[in-house]
C-alpha atoms as a printed R data frame, in Angstrom:
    type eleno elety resid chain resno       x       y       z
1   ATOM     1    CA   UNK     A     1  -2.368  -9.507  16.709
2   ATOM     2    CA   UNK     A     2  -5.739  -8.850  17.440
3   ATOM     3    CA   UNK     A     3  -8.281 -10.987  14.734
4   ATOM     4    CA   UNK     A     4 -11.363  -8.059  13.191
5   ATOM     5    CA   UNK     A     5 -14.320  -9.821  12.239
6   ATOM     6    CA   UNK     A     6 -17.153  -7.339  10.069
7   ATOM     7    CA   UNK     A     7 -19.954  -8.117   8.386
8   ATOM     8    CA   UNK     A     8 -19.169  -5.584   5.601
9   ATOM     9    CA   UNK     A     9 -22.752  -6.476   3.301
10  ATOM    10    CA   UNK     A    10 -24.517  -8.296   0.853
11  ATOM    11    CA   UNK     A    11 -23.837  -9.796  -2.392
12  ATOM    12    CA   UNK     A    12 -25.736  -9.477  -5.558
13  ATOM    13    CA   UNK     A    13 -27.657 -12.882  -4.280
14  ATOM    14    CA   UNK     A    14 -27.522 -11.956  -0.731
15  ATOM    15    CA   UNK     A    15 -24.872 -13.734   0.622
16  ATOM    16    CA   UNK     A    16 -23.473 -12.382   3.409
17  ATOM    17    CA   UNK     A    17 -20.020 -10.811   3.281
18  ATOM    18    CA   UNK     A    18 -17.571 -10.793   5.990
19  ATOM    19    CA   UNK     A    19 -13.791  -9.564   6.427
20  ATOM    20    CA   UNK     A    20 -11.552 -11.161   8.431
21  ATOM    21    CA   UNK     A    21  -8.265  -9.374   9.230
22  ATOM    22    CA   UNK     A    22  -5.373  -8.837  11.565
23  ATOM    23    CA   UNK     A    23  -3.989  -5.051  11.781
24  ATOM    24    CA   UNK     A    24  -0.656  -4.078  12.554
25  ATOM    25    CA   UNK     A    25   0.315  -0.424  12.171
26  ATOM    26    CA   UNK     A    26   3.601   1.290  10.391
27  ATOM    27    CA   UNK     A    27   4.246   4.569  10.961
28  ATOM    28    CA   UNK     A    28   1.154   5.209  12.656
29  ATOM    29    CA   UNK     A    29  -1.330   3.910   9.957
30  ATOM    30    CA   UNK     A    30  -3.711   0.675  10.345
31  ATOM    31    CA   UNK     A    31  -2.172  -1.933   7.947
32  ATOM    32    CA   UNK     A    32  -3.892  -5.330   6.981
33  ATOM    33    CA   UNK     A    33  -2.425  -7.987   7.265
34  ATOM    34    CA   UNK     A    34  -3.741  -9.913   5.914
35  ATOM    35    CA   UNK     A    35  -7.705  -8.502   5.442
36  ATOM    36    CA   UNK     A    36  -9.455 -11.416   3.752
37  ATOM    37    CA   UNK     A    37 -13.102 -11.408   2.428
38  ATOM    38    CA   UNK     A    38 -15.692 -14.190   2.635
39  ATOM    39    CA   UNK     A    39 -19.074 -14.565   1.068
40  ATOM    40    CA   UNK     A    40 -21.084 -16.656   3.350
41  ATOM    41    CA   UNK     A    41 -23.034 -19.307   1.099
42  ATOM    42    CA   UNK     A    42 -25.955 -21.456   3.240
43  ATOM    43    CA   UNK     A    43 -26.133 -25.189   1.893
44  ATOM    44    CA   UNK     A    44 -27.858 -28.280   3.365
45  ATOM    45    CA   UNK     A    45 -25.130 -29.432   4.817
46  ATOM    46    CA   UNK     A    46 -23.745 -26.152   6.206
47  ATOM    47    CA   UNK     A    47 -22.038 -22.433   5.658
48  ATOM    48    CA   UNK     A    48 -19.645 -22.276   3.304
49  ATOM    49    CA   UNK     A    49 -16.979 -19.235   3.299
50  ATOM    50    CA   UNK     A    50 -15.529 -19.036  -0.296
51  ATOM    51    CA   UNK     A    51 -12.684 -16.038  -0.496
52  ATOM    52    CA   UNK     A    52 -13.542 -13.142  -2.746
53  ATOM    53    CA   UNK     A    53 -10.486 -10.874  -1.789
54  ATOM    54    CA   UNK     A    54  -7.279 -11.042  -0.160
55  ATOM    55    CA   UNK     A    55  -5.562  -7.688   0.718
56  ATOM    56    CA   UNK     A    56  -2.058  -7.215   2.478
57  ATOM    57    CA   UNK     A    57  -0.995  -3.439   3.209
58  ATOM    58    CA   UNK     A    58   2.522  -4.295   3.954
59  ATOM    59    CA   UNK     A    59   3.209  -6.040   0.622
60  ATOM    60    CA   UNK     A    60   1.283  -3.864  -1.080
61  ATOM    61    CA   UNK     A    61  -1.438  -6.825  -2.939
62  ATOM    62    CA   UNK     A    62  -4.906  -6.117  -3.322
63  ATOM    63    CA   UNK     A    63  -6.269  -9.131  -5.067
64  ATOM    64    CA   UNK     A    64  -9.821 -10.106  -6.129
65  ATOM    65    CA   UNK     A    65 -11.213 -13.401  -7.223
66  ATOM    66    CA   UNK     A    66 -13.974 -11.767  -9.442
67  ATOM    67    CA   UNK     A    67 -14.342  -9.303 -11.909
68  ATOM    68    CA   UNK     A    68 -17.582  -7.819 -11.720
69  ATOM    69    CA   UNK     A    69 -20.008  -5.887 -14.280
70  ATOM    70    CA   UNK     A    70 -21.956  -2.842 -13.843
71  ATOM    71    CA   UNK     A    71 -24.789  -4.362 -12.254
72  ATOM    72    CA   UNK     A    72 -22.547  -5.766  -9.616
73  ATOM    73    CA   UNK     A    73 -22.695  -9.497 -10.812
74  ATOM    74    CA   UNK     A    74 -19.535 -11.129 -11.503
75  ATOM    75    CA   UNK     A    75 -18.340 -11.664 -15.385
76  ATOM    76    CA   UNK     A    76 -15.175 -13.645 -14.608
77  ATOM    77    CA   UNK     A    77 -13.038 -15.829 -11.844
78  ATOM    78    CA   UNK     A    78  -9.648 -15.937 -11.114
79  ATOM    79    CA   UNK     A    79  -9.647 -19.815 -10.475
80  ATOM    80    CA   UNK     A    80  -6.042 -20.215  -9.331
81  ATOM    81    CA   UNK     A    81  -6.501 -17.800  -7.524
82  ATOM    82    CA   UNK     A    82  -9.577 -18.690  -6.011
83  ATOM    83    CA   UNK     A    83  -7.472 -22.151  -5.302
84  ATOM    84    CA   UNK     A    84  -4.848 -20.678  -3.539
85  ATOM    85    CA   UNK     A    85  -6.736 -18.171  -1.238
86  ATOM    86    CA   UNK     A    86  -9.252 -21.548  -0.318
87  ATOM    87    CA   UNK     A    87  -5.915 -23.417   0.792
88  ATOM    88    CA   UNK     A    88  -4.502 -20.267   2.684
89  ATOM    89    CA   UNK     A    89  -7.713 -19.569   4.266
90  ATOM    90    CA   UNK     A    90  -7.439 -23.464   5.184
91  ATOM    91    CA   UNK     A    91  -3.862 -22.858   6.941
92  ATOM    92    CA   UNK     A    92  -4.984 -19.555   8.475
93  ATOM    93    CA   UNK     A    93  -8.316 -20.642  10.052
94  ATOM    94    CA   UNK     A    94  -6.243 -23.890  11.652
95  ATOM    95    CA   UNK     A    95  -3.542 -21.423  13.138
96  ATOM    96    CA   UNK     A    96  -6.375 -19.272  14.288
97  ATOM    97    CA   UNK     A    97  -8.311 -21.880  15.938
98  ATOM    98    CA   UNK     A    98  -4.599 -23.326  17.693
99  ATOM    99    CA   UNK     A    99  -4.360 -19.652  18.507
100 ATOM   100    CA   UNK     A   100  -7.584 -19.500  20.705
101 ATOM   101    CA   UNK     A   101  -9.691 -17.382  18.380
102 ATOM   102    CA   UNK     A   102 -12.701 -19.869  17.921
103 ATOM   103    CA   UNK     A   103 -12.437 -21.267  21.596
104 ATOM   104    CA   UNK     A   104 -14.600 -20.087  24.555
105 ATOM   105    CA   UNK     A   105 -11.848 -18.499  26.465
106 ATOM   106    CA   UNK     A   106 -11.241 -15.624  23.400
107 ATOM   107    CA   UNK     A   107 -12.315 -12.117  24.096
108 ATOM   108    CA   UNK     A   108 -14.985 -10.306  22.250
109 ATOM   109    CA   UNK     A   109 -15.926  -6.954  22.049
110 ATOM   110    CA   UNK     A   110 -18.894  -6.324  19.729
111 ATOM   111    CA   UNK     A   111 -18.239  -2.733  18.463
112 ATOM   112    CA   UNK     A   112 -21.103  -0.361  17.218
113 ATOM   113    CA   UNK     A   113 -20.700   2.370  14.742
């Protein structure tokens, strides 16, 4: 399957946010499988992409790490969750990269709106 990349916004700090995601379709309709979002932190030593959101059509699971206030900011964490989707991601960007996705020899096709 075909990997999406968007950059989808900001966060309340600025942080960039980006979805990764592979869609299949069932009868017709785009399905994610799974659609994963990272908020793009800058540090000294590097980017850092910590999962927000994990969403999988076909299973039906639309999870988020935060619970967020009125004003946007979070109130709360989901820190197993949080756990899990950081050792996932870990697995998934590894079968990506075996894959070809990150090499030089993968196709990209910047798409405007």
């Amino acid at each position: 399957m075909p990997l999406c990349v968007e950059m989808i916004g900001t966060d309340y700090k600025g942080d960039q946010l980006v979805s990764l995601c592979h869609y299949g379709e069932q009868n017709g309709d785009a399905m994610r499988d799974p659609d994963i979002v990272y908020e793009i932190q800058s540090h000294e030593s590097g980017d850092l992409a910590l999962p927000t959101s994990f969403r999988n059509d076909y299973a039906g699971l639309n999870q988020e790490v935060f619970d967020y206030g009125a004003d946007g900011k979070p109130t709360g964490v989901r820190a197993k969750l949080q756990k899990e989707l950081i050792a996932f991601s870990a697995t998934w960007f590894k079968n990506l990269n075996e894959q070809g996705f990150f090499g030089p020899e993968a196709k990209r096709e910047i798409l405007q709106a």
